[in-house]
DRENTORKOL-3810 file (N, C-alpha, C; in nm, 4 decimals):
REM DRENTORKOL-3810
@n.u->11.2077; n.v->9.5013; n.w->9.1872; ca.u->11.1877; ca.v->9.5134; ca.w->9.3308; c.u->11.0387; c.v->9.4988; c.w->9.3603
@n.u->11.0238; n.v->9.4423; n.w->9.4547; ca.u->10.8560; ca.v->9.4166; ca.w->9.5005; c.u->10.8608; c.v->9.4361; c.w->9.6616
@n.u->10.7320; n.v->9.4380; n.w->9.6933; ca.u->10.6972; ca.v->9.4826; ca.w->9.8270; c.u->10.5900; c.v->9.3790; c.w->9.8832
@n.u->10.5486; n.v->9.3226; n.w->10.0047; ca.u->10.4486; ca.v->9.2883; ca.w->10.0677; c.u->10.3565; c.v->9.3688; c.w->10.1336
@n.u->10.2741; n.v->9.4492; n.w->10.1337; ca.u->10.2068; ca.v->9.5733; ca.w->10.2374; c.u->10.1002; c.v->9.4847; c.w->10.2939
@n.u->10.0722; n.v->9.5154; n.w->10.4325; ca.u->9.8947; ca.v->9.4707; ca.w->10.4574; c.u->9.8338; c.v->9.6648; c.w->10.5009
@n.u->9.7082; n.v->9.5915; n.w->10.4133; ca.u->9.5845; ca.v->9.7219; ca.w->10.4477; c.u->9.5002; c.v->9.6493; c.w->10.4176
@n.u->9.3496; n.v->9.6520; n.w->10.5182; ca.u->9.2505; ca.v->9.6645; ca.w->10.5061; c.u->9.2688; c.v->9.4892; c.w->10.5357
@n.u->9.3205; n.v->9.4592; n.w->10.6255; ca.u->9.3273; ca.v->9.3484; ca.w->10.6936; c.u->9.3848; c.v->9.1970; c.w->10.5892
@n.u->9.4514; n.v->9.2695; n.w->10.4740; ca.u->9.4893; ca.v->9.1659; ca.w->10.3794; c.u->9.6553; c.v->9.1627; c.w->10.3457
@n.u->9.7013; n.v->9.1237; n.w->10.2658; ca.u->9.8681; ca.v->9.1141; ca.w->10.2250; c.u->9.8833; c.v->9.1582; c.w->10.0776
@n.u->9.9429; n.v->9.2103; n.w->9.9999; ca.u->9.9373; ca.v->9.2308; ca.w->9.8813; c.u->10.0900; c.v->9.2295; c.w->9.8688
@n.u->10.1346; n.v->9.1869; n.w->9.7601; ca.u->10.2382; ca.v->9.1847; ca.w->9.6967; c.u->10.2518; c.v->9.2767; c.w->9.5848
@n.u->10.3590; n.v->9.3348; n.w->9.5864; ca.u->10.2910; ca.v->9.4562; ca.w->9.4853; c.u->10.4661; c.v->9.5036; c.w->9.4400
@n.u->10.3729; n.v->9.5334; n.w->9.2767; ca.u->10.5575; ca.v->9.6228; ca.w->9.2102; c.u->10.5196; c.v->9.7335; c.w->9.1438
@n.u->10.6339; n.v->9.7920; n.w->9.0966; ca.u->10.6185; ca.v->9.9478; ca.w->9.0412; c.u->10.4931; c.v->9.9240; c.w->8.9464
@n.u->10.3776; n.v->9.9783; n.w->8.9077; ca.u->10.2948; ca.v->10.0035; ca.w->8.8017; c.u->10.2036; c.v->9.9134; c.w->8.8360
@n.u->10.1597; n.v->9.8034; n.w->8.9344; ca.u->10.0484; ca.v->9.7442; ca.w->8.9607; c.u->9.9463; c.v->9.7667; c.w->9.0030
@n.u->9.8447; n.v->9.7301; n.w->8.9463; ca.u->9.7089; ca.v->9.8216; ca.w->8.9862; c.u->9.6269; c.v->9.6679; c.w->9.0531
@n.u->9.5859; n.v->9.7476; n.w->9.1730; ca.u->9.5569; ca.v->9.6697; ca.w->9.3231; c.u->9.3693; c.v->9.7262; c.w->9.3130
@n.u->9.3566; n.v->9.5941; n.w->9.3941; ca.u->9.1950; ca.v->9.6480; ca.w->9.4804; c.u->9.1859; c.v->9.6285; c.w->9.5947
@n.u->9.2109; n.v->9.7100; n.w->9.6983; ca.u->9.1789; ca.v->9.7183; ca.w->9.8321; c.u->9.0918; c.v->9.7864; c.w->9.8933
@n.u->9.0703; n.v->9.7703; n.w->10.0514; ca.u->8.9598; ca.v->9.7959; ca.w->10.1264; c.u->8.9685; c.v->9.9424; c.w->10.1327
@n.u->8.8352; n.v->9.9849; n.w->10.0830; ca.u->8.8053; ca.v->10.1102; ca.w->10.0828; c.u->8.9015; c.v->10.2265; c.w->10.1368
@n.u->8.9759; n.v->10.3087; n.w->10.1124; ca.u->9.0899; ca.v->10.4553; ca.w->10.1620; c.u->8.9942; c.v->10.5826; c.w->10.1763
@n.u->8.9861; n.v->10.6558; n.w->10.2791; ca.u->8.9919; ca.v->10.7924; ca.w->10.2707; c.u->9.0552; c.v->10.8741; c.w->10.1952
@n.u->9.0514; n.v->10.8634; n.w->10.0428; ca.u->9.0958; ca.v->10.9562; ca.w->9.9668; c.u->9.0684; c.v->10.9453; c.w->9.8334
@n.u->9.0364; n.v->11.0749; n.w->9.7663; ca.u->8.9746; ca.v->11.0942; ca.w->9.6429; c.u->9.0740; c.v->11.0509; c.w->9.4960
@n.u->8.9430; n.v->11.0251; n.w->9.4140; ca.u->9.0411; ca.v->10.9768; ca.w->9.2732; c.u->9.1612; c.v->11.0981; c.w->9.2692
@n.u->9.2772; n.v->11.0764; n.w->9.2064; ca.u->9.3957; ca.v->11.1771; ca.w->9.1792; c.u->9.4493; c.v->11.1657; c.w->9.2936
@n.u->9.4389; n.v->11.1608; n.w->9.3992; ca.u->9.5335; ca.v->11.1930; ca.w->9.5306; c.u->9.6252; c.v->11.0673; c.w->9.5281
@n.u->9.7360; n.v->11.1016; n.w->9.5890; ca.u->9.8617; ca.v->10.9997; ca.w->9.6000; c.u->9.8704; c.v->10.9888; c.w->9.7649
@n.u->9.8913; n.v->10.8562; n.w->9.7440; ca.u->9.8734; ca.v->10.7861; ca.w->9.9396; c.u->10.0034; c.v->10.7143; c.w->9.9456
@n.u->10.0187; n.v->10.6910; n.w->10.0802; ca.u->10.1651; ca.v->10.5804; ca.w->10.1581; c.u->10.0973; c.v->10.4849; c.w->10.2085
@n.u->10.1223; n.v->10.3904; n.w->10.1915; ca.u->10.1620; ca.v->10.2280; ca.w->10.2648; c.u->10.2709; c.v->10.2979; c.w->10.3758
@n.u->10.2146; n.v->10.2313; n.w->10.4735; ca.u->10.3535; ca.v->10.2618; ca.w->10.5713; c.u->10.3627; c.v->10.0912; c.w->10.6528
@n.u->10.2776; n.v->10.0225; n.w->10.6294; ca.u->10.3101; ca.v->9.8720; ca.w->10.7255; c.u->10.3377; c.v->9.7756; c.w->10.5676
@n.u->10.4310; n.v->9.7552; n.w->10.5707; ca.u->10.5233; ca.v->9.6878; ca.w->10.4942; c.u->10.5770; c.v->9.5547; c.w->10.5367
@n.u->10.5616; n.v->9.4395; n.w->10.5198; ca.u->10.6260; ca.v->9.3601; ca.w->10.6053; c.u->10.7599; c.v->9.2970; c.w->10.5370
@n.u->10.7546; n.v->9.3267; n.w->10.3958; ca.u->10.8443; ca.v->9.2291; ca.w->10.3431; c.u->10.9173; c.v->9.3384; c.w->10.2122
@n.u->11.0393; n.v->9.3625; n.w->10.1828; ca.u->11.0942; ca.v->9.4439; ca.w->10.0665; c.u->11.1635; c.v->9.3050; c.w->9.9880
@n.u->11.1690; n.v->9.2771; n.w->9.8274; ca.u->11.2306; ca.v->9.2101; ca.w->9.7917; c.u->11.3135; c.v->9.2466; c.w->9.6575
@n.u->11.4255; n.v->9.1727; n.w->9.6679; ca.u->11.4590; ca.v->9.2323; ca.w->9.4891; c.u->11.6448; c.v->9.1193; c.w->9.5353
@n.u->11.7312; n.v->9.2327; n.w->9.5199; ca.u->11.8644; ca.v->9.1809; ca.w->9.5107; c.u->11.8742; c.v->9.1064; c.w->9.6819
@n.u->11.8873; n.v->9.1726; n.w->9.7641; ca.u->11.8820; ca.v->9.1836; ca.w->9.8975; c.u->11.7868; c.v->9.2161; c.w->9.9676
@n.u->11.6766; n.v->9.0863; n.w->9.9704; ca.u->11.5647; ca.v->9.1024; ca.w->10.0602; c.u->11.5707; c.v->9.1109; c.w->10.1852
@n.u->11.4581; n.v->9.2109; n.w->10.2700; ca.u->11.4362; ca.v->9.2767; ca.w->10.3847; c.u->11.3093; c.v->9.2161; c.w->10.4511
@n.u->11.3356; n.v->9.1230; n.w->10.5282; ca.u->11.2189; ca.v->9.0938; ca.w->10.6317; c.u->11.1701; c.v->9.1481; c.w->10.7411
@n.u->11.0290; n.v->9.2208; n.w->10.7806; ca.u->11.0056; ca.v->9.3455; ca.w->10.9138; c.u->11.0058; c.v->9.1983; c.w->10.9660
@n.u->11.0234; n.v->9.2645; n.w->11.1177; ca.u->10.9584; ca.v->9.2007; ca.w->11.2504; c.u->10.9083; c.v->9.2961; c.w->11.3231
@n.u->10.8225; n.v->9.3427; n.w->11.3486; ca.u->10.6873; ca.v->9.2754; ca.w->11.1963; c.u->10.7167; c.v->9.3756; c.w->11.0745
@n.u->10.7467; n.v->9.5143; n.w->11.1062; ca.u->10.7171; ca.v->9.5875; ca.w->10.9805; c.u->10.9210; c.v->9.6620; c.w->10.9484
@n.u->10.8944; n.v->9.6338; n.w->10.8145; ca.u->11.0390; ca.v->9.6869; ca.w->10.7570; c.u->10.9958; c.v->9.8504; c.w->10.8350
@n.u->11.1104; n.v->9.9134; n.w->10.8988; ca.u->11.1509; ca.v->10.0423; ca.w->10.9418; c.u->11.1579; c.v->10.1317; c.w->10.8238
@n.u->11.1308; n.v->10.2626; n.w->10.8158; ca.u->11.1409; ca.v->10.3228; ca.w->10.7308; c.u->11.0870; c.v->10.3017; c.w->10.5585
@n.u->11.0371; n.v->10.2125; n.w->10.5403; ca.u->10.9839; ca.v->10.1221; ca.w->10.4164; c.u->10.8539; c.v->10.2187; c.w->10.3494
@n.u->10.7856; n.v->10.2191; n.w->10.2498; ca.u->10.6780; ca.v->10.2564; ca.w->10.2317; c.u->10.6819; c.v->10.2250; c.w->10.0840
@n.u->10.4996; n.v->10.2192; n.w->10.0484; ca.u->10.4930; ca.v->10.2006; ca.w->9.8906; c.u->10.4060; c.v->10.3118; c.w->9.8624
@n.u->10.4015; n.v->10.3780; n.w->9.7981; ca.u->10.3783; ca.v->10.4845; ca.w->9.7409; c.u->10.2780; c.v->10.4756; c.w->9.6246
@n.u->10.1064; n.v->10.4993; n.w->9.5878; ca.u->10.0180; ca.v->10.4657; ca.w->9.4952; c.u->9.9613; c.v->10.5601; c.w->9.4436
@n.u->9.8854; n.v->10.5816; n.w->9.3574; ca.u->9.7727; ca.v->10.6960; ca.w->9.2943; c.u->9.6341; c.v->10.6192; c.w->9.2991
@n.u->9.5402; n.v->10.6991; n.w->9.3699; ca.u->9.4542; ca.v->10.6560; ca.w->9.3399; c.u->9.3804; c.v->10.6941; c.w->9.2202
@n.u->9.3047; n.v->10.5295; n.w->9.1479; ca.u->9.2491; ca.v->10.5650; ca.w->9.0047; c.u->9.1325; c.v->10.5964; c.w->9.0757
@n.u->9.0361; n.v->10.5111; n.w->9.0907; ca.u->8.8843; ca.v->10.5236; ca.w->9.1441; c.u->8.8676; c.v->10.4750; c.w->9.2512
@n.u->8.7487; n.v->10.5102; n.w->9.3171; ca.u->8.6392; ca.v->10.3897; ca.w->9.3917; c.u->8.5407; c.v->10.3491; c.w->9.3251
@n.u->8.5683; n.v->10.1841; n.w->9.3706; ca.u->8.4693; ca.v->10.0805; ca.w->9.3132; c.u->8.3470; c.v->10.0513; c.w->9.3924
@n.u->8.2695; n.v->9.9741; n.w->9.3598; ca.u->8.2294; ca.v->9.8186; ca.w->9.3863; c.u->8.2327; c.v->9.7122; c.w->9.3682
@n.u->8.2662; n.v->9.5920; n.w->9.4138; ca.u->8.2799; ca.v->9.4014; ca.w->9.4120; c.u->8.2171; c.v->9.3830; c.w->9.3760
@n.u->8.2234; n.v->9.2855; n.w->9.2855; ca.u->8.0702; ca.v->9.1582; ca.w->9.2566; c.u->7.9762; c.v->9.2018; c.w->9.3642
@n.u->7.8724; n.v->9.1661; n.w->9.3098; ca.u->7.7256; ca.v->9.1278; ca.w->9.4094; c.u->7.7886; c.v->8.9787; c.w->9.4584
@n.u->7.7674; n.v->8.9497; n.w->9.6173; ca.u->7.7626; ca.v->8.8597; ca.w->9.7195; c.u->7.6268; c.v->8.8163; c.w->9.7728
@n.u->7.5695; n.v->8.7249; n.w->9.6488; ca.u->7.4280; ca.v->8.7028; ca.w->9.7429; c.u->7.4270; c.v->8.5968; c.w->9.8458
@n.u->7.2818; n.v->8.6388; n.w->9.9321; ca.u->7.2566; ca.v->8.5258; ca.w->10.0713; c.u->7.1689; c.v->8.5216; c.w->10.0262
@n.u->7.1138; n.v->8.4010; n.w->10.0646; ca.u->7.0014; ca.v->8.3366; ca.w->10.0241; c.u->6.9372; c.v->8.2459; c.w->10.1953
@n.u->6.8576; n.v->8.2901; n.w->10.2435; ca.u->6.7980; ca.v->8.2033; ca.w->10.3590; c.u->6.6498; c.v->8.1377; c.w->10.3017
@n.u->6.6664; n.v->7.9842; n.w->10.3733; ca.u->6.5402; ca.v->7.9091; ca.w->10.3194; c.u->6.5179; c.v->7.8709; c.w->10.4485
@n.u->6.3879; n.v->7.8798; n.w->10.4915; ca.u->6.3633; ca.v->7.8149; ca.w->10.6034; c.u->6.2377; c.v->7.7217; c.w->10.5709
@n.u->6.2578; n.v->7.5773; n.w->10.5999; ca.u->6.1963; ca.v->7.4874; ca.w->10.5642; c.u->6.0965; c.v->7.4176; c.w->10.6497
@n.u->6.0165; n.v->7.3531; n.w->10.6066; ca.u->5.8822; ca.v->7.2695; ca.w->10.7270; c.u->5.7647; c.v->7.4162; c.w->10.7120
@n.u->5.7505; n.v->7.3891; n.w->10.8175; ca.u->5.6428; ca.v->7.5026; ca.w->10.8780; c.u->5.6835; c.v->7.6315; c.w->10.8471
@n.u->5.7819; n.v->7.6687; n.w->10.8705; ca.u->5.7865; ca.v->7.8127; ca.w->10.8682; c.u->5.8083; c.v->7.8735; c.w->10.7217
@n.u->5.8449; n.v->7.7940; n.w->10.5946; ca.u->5.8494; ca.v->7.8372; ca.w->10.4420; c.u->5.8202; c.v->7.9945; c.w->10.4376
@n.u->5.9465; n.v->8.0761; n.w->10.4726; ca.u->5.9501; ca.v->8.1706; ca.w->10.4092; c.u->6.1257; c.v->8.1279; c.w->10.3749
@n.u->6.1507; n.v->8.2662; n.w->10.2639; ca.u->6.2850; ca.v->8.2783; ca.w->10.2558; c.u->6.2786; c.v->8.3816; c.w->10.2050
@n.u->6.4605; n.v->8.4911; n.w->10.2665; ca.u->6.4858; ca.v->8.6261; ca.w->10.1468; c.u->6.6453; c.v->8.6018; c.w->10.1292
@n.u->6.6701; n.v->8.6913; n.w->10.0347; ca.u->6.7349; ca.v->8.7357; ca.w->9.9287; c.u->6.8060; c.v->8.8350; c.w->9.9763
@n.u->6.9593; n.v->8.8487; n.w->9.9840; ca.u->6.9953; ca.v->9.0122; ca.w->10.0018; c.u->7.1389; c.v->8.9534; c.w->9.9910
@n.u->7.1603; n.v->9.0803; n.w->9.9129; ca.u->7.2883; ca.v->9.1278; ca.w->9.8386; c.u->7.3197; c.v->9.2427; c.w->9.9193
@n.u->7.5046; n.v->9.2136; n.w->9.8668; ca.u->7.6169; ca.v->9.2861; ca.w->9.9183; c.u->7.7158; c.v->9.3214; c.w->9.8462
@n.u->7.7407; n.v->9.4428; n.w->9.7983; ca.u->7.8559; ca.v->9.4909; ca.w->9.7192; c.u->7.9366; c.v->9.5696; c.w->9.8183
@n.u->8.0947; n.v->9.4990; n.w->9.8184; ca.u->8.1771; ca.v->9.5567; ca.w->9.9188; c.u->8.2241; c.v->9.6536; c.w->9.8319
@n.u->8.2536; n.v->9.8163; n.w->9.9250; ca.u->8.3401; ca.v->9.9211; ca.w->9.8333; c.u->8.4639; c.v->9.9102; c.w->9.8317
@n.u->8.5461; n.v->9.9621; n.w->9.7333; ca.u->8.6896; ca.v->9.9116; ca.w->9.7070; c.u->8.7499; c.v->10.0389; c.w->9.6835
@n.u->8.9207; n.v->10.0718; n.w->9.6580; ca.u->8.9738; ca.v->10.1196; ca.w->9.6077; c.u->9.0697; c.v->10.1234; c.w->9.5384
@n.u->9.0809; n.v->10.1712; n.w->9.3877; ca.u->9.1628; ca.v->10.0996; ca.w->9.2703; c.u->9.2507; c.v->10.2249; c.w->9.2652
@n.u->9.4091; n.v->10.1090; n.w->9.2679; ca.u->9.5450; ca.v->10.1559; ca.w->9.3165; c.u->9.5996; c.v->10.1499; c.w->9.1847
@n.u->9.7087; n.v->10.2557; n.w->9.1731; ca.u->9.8373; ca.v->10.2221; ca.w->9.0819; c.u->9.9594; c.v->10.2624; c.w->9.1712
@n.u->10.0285; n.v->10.1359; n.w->9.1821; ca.u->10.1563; ca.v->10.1612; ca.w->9.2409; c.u->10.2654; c.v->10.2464; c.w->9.1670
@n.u->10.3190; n.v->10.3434; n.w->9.2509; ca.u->10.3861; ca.v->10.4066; ca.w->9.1733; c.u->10.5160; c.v->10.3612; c.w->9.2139
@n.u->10.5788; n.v->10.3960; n.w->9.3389; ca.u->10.7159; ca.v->10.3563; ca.w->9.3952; c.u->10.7071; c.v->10.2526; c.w->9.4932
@n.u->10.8221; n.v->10.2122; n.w->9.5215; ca.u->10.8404; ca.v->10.1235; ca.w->9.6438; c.u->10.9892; c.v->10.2010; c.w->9.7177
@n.u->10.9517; n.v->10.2324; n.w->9.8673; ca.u->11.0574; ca.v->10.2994; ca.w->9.8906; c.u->11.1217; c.v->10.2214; c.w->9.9576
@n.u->11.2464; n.v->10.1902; n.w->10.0039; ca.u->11.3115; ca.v->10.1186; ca.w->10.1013; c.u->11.3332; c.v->10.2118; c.w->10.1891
@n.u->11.3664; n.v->10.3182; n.w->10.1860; ca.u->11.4038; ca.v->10.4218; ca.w->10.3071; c.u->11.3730; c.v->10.5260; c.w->10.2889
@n.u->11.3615; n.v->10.6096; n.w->10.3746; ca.u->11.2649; ca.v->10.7168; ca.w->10.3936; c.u->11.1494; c.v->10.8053; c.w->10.3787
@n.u->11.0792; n.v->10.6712; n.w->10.3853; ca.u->10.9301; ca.v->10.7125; ca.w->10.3779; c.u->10.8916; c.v->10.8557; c.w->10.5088
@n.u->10.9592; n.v->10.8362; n.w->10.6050; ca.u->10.8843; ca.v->10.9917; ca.w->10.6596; c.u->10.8876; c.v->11.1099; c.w->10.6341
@n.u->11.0139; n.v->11.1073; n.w->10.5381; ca.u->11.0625; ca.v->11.2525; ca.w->10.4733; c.u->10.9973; c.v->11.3303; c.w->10.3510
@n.u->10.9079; n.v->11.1922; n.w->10.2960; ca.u->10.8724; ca.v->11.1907; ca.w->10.1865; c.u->10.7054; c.v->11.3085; c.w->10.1578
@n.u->10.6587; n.v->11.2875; n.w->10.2915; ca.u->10.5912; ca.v->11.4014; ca.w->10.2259; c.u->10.4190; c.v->11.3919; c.w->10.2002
@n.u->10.3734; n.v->11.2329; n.w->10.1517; ca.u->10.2790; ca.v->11.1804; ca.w->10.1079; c.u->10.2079; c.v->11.1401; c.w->10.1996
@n.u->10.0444; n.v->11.2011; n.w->10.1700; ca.u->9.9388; ca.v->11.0918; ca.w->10.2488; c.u->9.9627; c.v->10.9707; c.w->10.3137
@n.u->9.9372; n.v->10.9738; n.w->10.4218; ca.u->9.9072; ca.v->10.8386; ca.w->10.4613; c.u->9.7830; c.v->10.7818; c.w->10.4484
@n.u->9.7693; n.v->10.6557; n.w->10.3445; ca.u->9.6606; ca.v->10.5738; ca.w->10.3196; c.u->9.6083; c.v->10.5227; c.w->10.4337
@n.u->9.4330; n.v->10.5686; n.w->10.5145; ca.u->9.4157; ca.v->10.4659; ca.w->10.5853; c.u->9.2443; c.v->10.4459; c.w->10.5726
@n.u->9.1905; n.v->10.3567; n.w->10.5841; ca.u->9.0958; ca.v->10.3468; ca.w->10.6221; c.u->8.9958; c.v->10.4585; c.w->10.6227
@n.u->8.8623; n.v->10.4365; n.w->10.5283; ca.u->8.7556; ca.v->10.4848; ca.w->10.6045; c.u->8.6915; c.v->10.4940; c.w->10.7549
@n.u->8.7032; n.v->10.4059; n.w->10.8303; ca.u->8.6656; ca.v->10.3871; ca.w->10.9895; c.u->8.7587; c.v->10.4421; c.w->11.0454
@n.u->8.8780; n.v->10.4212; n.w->11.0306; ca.u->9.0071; ca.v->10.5064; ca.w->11.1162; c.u->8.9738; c.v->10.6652; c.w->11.1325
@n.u->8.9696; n.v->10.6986; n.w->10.9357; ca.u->8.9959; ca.v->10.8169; ca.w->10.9110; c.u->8.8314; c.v->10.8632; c.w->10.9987
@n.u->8.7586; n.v->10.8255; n.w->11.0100; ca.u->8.5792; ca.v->10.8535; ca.w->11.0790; c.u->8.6505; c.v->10.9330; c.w->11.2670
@n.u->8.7378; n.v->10.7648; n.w->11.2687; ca.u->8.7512; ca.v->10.7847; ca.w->11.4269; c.u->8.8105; c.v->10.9179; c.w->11.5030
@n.u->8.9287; n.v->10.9084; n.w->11.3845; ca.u->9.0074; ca.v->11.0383; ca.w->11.4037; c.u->8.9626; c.v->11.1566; c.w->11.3949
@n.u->8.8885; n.v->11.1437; n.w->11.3210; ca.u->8.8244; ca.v->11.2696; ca.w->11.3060; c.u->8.7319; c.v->11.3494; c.w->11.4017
@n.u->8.7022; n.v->11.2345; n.w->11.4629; ca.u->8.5219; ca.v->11.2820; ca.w->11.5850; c.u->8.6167; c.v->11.2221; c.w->11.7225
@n.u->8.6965; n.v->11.2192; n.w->11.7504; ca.u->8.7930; ca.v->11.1510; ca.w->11.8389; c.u->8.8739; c.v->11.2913; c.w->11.9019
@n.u->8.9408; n.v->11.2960; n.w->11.8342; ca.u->9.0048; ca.v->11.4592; ca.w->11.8280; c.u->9.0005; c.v->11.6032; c.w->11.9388
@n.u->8.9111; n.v->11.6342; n.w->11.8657; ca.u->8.8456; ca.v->11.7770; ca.w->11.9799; c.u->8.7599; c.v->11.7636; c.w->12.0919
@n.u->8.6426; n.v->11.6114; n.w->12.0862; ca.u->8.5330; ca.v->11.6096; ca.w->12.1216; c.u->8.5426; c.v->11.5462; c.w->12.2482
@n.u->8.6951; n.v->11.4737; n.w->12.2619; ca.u->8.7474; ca.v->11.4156; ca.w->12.3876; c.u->8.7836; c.v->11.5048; c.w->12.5242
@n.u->8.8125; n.v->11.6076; n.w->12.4718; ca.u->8.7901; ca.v->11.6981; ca.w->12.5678; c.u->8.7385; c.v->11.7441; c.w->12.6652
@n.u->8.6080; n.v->11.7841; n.w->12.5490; ca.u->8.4902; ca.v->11.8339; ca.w->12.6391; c.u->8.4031; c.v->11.7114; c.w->12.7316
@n.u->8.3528; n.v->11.5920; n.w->12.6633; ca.u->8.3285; ca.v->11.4873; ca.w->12.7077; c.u->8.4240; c.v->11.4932; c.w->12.8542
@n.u->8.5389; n.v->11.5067; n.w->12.8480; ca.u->8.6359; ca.v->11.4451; ca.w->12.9830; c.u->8.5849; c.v->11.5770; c.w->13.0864
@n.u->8.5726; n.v->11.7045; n.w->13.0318; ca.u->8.5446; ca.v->11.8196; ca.w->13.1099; c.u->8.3588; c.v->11.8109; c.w->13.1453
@n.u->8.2849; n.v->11.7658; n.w->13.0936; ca.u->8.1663; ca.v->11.7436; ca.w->13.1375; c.u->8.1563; c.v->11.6260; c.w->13.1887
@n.u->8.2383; n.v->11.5272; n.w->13.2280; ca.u->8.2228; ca.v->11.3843; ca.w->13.3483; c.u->8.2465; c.v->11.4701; c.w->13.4391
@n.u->8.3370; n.v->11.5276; n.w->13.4140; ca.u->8.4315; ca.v->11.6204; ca.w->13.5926; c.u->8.3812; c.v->11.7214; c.w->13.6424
@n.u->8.2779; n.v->11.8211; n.w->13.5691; ca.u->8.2171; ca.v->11.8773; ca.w->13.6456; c.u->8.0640; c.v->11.8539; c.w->13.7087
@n.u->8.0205; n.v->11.7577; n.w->13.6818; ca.u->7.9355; ca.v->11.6713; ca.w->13.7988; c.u->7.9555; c.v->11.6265; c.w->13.8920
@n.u->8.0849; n.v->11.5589; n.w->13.8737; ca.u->8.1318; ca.v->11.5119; ca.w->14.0629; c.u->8.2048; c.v->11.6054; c.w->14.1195
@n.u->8.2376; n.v->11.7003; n.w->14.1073; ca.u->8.2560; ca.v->11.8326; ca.w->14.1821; c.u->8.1250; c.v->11.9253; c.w->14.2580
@n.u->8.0515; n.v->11.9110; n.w->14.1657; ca.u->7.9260; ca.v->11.9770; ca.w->14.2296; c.u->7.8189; c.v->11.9020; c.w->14.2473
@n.u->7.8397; n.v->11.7762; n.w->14.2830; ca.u->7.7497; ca.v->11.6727; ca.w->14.3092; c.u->7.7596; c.v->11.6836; c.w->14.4424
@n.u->7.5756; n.v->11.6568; n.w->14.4770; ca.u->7.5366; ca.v->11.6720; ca.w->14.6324; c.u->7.5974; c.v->11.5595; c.w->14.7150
@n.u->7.6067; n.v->11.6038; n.w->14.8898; ca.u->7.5968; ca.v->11.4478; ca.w->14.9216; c.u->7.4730; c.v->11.3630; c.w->14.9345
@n.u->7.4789; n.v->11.2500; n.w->14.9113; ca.u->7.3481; ca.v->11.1564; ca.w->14.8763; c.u->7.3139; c.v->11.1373; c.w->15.0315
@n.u->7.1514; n.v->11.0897; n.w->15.0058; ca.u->7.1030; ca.v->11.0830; ca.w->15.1548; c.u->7.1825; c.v->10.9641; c.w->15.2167
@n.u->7.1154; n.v->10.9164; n.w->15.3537; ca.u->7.2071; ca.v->10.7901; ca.w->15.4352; c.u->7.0852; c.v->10.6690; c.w->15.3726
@n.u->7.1536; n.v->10.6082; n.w->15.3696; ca.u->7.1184; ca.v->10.4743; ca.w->15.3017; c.u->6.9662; c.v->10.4124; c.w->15.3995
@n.u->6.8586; n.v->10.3243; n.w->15.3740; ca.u->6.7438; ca.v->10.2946; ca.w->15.4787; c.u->6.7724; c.v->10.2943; c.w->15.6114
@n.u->6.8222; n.v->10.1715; n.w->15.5908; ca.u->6.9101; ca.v->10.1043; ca.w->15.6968; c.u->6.9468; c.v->10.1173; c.w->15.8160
@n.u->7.0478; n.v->10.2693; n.w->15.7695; ca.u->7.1432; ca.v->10.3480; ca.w->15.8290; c.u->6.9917; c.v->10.4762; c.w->15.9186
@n.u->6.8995; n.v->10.5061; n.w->15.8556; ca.u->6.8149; ca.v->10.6193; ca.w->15.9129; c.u->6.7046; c.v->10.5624; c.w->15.9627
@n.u->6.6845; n.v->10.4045; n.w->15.9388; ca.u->6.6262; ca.v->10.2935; ca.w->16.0741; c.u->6.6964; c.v->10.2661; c.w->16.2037
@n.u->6.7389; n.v->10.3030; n.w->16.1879; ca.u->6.8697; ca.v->10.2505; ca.w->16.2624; c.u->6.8903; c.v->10.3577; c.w->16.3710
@n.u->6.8959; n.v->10.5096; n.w->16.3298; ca.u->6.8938; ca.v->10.6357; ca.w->16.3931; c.u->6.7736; c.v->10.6384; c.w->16.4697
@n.u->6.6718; n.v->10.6421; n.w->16.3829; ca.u->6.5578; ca.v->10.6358; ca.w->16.4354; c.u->6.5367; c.v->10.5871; c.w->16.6022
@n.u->6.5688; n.v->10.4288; n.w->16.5878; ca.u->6.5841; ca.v->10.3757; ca.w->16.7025; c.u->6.6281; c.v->10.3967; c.w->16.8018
@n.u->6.6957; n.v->10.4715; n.w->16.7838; ca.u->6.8297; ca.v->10.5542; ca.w->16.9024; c.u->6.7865; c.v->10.6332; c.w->16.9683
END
């Protein structure tokens, strides 16, 4: 049986015991995470999502976090201006062992949901802080003065 999952904006095909490298997870070596966007289950009787198989999930351990190859850039700027630099990029990763592939009932199951470093950031400072933010817009225009009359409008009086 095999699975299709996307995370971290990619597709992976994946079976029991395969060890994956994907875009960086919020979660430490030893912890066990869920795939929950699944698009494709295969084996005897394959399952196509539109878009995502219902109830589906793949189930992993995380071994480590990595780093990628070095990605160098190189800029040359030529004629007159002859300078150029150098700069490298190691993307962070996270190294998977698939453990299960579930066809059904992944919500019962219990396990982390694998997501993202930036998600897991958003959620986090997103949360409580929306609150107060919404309660300090609203109490300024409650106790906000009325503003004077516009030039115009107190040229205008004047004249009168």
């Amino acid at each position: 049986m095999f699975a299709v999952l996307k995370t971290g904006g990619k597709q992976y095909k994946v079976q029991a015991g395969d060890v994956l490298r994907v875009e960086l997870i919020a979660a430490a070596a030893g912890e066990k995470v869920q795939f929950n966007e699944i698009l494709m289950i295969g084996g005897e009787k394959p399952v196509l999502g539109a878009p995502l198989v219902k109830g589906a999930a793949v189930q992993a351990e995380v071994i480590d976090d990595i780093k990628a190859d070095k990605v160098i850039t190189f800029w040359k700027r030529r004629r007159k201006h002859s300078s150029q630099r150098t700069r490298g990029h190691r993307q962070k990763l996270t190294l998977l062992r698939v453990t299960e592939i579930l066809a059904a009932g992944a919500d019962k199951s219990g396990v982390k949901e694998a997501i993202g470093t930036h998600a897991a950031r958003v959620a986090a400072h997103s949360t409580a802080p929306a609150v107060e933010k919404s309660e300090k817009k609203a109490a300024p225009k409650a106790a906000a003065a009325k503003k004077a009359p516009a030039k115009k409008a107190a040229v205008a009086a004047e004249k009168e």
